[in-house]
C-alpha positions, 0 to 999 in steps of 0.5 A: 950210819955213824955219829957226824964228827964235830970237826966236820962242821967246821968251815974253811976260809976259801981266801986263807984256807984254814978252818975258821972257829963259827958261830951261827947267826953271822950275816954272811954264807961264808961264816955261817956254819953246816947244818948236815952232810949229804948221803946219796944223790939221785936225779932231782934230789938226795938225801942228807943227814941233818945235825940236830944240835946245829938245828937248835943253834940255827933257831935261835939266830936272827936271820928268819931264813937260817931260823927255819933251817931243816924244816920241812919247805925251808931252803938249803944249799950245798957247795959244788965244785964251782958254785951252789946248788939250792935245794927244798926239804921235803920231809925229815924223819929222825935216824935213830943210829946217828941221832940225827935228823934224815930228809930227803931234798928237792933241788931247785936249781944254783948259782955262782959263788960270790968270792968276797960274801960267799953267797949265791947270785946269777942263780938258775933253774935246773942243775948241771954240776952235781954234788958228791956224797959226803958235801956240806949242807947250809941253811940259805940265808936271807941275803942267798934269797934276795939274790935268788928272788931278785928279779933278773930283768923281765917284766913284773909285778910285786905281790907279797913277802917271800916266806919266811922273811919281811922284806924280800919281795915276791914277784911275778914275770908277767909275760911268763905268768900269762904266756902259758896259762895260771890257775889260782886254787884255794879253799873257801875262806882263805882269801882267794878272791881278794888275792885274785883281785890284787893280782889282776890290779897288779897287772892293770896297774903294770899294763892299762892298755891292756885287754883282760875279759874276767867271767864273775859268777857271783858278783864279786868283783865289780866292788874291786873294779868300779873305777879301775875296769867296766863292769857289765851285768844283765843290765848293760851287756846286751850280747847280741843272741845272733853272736851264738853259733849253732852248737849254742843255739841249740843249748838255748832252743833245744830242750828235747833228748835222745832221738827228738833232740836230734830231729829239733836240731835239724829244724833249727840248723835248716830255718837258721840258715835261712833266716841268717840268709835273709840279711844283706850281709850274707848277699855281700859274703856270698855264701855263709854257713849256719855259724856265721854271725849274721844278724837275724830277726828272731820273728823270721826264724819263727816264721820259718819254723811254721813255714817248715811246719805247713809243708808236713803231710799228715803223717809227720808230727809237728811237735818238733816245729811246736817245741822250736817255737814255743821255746824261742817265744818263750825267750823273746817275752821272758824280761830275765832274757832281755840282755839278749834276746831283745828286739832291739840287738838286731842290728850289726854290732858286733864290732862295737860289742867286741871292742867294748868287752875286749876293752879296744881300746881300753881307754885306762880301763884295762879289765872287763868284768862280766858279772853273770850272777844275774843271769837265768841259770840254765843259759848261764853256761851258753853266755859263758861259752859265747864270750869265751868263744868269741876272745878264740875265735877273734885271735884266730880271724885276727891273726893278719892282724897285730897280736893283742893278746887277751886275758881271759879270768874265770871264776869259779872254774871247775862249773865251766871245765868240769872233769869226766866225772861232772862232765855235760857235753856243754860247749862252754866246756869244750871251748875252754878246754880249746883255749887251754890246749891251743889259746897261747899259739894265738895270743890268748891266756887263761886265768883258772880260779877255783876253790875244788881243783879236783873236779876241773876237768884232766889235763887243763890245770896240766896246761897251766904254766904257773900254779898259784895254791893257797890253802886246800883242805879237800885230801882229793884236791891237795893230791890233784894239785901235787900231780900238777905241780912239777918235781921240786915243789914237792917240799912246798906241796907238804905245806899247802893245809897248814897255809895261813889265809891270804898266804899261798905256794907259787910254782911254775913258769911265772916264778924264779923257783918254787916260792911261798908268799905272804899277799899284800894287804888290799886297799880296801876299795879295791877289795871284792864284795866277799867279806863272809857275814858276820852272824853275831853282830848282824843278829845283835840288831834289830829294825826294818826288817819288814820294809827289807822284806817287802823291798826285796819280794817286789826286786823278786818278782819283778827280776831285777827290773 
C-alpha cells in the first residue's frame, strides 16, 4: 500500500465545487476534513486507512466527538453517492508500508445529507447504498450525533450522556425497551443496582399506571422505592400456598429422590386433588385438575394423606405417607413459613393478591417490589417461581381481556435461568425461560439483571431485544455477551472492561444504534440500599457493640418475629 496523497484530504464545497483550504475543528460536517480512505468493503463492514497526522490535528479540536476520531468505539462516516453512511471502529493496527493506521469498521446505519451544514438527519438502521473503495472517511461531529441520537418521535425516557459528549441525551424507546425483553449486565461494584433503579424510575415516572412486578433477592430496592412503589417482604406478602400448582407443590412437599420421589409425587397428586375438591368452588367449575387454584385447608390434606395410609395392607410401607406428612406439619408450625402457609390464607383471595402484586390499579404506585431476602432459602426458587408463573398464566386467561401488559424484574438472575451447566430441573427455571421465549405474544416482558451473564441459562439473553452492559471483568462473561449482542456493536463490545462505573454499552431494539452512555446522577432517596461499606471508617469507631449484639441474636433466633 502507498503513502495517501496530501491532496486527497482536501475537501470540495458541494455548493461551489472547488476545493476549499481546511482547517479542523470547524463546527460544521462540510469543513471539517477526512481523516482516511476506505480499501475494501464487505457486507456490514470495510476496512479503511486512517491518516495519522489528521489523528493528531483531530485530538486537539474542541468538538469531543471529532477529539476521539479513529479510536477504537468512535464514530465515523463516509459520503455515499446520496447522503452518509456511520460506521463504528472496531479495531486499529498500524500499516507499516503507508505509516498509517489500518481499522477495520462496523456500519451502523445512514442518513440524508443536510445541503446547507452537510450533516447527517433522517438517519436509520441498516444500509442500502454502499460506498466504493477509495471514498473519504470523516470523524462525526457532535452536531451528526445529536442528529442521530434525537429521538424521532416514540416514547422515551432519558437516561444519561451519549459518550463522549456532555449534552447529547441518551434515551431509551420504552415500547421497544419492553416489547422484546432487556437484561442489564455488569460486574459487582460497577453501579449496576443503582442504574437498574434509575431506569425502573424513569419508567414509573413516564407511565404511573403502569404494572411492573421486580423479584429483589436481597432487599436492595425497597430503599429506592419506599414512597414511588409497594414493597412486600415475609412481613406483608402473605401468597397464599394453594396459589402453588402441582410441579411446585411438590418442591415444597417432596423431599425424597430417585424411585421414592416418584411414589410421594403420586400421593400427593391424589390427596391434592381431593382436598381441592372439597371447596364449593371446584362444585361450581365442575371438574378441576390438580393445578387448579382452589382454596384448601392444609389439615385436609393431611387428613387425606392418613386416610390413604390406613388403607395399606401389610405389605406396602407407609413411609411415603409419613414423609408427606411430616413435611407439611413441618411447614404449618415453622414461623419462617407463615407469609405462606398460615391458617389464615384459606380464604378465596386470590384476586385481591393479584391486584395488589400487579399493581390493579396502581393507584401512582406503578412498581412492586417483592423483597425475598427474607424468605427460607430452600423455598426461595418455588415463591419465585409462584410469582412469575402467575404474571403468565394472568396474561394467558386475560387475553379476552384488554392487554395490560406487565413488566416483570429480576435481580440477580442467572440463580433463577441457570444455564445447562447449573441447571436444577426447578420450575422457576422453566417458567422464565416460557416467559423468555412466548411472554411478548402475551403482553409480558422481562427485565434480566445479573452480574454473571455467562452462567444464565443458553439462549434467554438471545431473546432479549436490548442489552444494557456495564463493566464485566469475567473473560467467560464478556465473550457470552459479545455472542449476544448483534454485528455492529462489536467496536463497542471492545470496550466493555475498560467501562468506568455507572457508564455502560446499549445495544438492540431499545436504542437508535449501538451507544454508550454515562448514567445520570440518582437522587440519593431514590438509590437502593447497596452502598459497599466503608471498612476504615466503620473500624475507626468503637461503642455498643454489645447491646447490637444482643439485639441482633434475639432478631435471630426468633427470625424476624
Amino acid at each position: 500500500m502507498t503513502e495517501m496523497p496530501r491532496h486527497e484530504f482536501e475537501t470540495t464545497s458541494p455548493a461551489e465545487g472547488r476545493v476549499v483550504p481546511q482547517a479542523a475543528g470547524h463546527a460544521s460536517s462540510i469543513d471539517v476534513q477526512p481523516i482516511g480512505v476506505v480499501l475494501e468493503i464487505a457486507g456490514a463492514g470495510s476496512q479503511v486507512v486512517l491518516d495519522l497526522q489528521r489523528l493528531t490535528e483531530c485530538a486537539r479540536d474542541g468538538d469531543p466527538s471529532i477529539a476521539i476520531a479513529g479510536q477504537v468505539g468512535s464514530q465515523v462516516k463516509i459520503k455515499t453517492e446520496d447522503g452518509w453512511l456511520l460506521a463504528s471502529v472496531r479495531d486499529q493496527k498500524q500499516d507499516r508500508r503507508s505509516g498509517g493506521i489500518l481499522a477495520n469498521i462496523d456500519f451502523l446505519g445512514e442518513g440524508d445529507e443536510e445541503k446547507l451544514t452537510g450533516r447527517i438527519h433522517s438517519f436509520r438502521r441498516g444500509v442500502t447504498r454502499y460506498p466504493i473503495p477509495g471514498a473519504m472517511v470523516y470523524p462525526a461531529t457532535t452536531a451528526d450525533l445529536r442528529q442521530i441520537y434525537a429521538s424521532d418521535g416514540r416514547s422515551a425516557i432519558q437516561i444519561g450522556t451519549v459518550y463522549p459528549t456532555n449534552d447529547i441525551r441518551a434515551g431509551l424507546y420504552v415500547d421497544a425497551l419492553l416489547g422484546k425483553h432487556f437484561a442489564l449486565l455488569g460486574s459487582t461494584g460497577t453501579g449496576k443496582s443503582t442504574s437498574a433503579a434509575l431506569i425502573l424510575h424513569r419508567i414509573c415516572d413516564s407511565a404511573p399506571q403502569g404494572h411492573i412486578v421486580m423479584i429483589d433477592p436481597h432487599g436492595e430496592y425497597s430503599a429506592a422505592f419506599k414512597t414511588t412503589g409497594m414493597i412486600f417482604d415475609v412481613g406483608n406478602l402473605q401468597m397464599p400456598y394453594w396459589l402453588m400448582n402441582f410441579e411446585e407443590h411438590c418442591e415444597v412437599f417432596v423431599t425424597s429422590s430417585g424411585n421414592d420421589r416418584q411414589e410421594d409425587s403420586d400421593i400427593l397428586a391424589k390427596c391434592l386433588l381431593k382436598a381441592r375438591s372439597k371447596n364449593r368452588l371446584a362444585e361450581q367449575i365442575g371438574k378441576i385438575t390438580v393445578d387448579s387454584p382452589i382454596p384448601y385447608l392444609l389439615s385436609d390434606l393431611t387428613s387425606l394423606i392418613t386416610d390413604e395410609m390406613g388403607k395399606l395392607d401389610k405389605a406396602t410401607s407407609s413411609a411415603p405417607f409419613m414423609r408427606l406428612k411430616g413435611k407439611i406439619d413441618e411447614l404449618k408450625t415453622d414461623p419462617r413459613y407463615q407469609f405462606m402457609f398460615s391458617g389464615m390464607l384459606v380464604g378465596d383471595t386470590m384476586a385481591d393478591f393479584i391486584s395488589k402484586i400487579f399493581r390493579m390499579p396502581g393507584a401512582g404506585k406503578p412498581i412492586s417490589i417483592i423483597d425475598v431476602s427474607g424468605v427460607p432459602s430452600d423455598i426461595t426458587s418455588t415463591v419465585v417461581a409462584v410469582l412469575s408463573r402467575l404474571v403468565f398464566d394472568f396474561a394467558i386467561w386475560g387475553r379476552d381481556e384488554r392487554t395490560r401488559p406487565i413488566l416483570l424484574v429480576c435481580e440477580e438472575a442467572h440463580r433463577y435461568v441457570p444455564n445447562e451447566k447449573n441447571a436444577d430441573g426447578s420450575s422457576v427455571g422453566r417458567i422464565l425461560g416460557r416467559i423468555a421465549k412466548e411472554g411478548r405474544k402475551y403482553g409480558i416482558s422481562l427485565g434480566l439483571i445479573t452480574q454473571r451473564p455467562s452462567d444464565l441459562a443458553e439462549g434467554v439473553l438471545s431473546q432479549c431485544g436490548t442489552i444494557i452492559s456495564m463493566r464485566l471483568n469475567n473473560d467467560r462473561d464478556q465473550a457470552f455477551v459479545k455472542a449476544a449482542m448483534p454485528e455492529g456493536a462489536r467496536g463497542f463490545l471492545d470496550s466493555i472492561p475498560a467501562l468506568r462505573n455507572r457508564e455502560c454499552i446499549i445495544c438492540g431494539e431499545g436504542v437508535a444504534i449501538p451507544i454508550r452512555v454515562s448514567f445520570d446522577t440518582l437522587d440519593e432517596t431514590r438509590r437502593p440500599a447497596s452502598e459497599d461499606p466503608s471498612f476504615t471508617e466503620l473500624w475507626r469507631s468503637s461503642g455498643g457493640e454489645e447491646d447490637a449484639v444482643l439485639r441482633t441474636v434475639q432478631r435471630w433466633r426468633s427470625q424476624g418475629k
